[in-house]
C-alpha positions in Angstrom: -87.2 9.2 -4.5 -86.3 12.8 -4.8 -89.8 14.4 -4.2 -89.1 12.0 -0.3 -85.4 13.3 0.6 -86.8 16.6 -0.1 -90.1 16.1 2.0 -87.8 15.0 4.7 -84.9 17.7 4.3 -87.3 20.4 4.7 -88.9 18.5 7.6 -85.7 18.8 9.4 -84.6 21.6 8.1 -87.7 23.9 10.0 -87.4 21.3 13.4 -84.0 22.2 13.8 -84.4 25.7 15.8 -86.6 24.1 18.0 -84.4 21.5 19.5 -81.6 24.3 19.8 -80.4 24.2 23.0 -81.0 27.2 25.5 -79.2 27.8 28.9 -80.8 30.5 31.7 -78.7 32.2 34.4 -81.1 31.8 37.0 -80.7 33.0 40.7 -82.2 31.4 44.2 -83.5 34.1 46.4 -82.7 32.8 49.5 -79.3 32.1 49.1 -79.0 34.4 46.2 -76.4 32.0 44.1 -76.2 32.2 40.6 -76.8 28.7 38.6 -76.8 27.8 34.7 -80.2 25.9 33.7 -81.4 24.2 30.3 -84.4 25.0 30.8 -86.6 28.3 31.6 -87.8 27.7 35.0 -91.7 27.4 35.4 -91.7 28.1 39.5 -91.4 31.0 41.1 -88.7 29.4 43.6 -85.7 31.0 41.1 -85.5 33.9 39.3 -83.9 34.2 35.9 -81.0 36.7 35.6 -80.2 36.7 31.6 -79.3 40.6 30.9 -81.6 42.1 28.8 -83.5 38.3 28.0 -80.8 37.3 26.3 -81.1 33.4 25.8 -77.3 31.6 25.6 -76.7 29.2 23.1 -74.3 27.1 25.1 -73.6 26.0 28.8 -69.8 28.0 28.5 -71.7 31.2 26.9 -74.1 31.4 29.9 -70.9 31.1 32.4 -69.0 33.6 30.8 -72.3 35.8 30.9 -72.5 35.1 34.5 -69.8 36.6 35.6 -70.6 40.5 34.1 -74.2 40.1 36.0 -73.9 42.4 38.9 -77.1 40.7 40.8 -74.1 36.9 40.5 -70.9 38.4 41.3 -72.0 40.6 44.9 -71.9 36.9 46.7 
């Protein structure tokens, strides 16, 4: 019973970073707005706008992070 709850510990155990959540600051070149995401856009209809490719943890993290962009806060 042991050799299972370990076999499924360590299964979860090296899933766990990849369901970790991840929010973009992405921005829409035509109207140039700033937007949070959960997911890394895949067009080329917005641009992402993370400083330095820094991925944000949480949806309040990205907002905060929004506001020192320069490209988000000359709207």
């Amino acid at each position: 019973m042991f050799k299972y709850a370990l076999a499924i510990a360590v299964l979860l155990g090296s899933a766990a970073p990849v369901l970790a959540d991840e929010y973009y600051i992405v921005q829409d070149p035509t109207t140039k707005k700033c937007t949070v995401v959960n997911q890394k856009p895949t067009t080329s209809t917005t641009t992402v706008v993370n400083e330095n490719g820094v991925v944000y943890k949480s949806e309040t993290e990205a907002e905060t992070g929004m506001k020192s962009i320069k490209v988000c806060t000359q709207q």
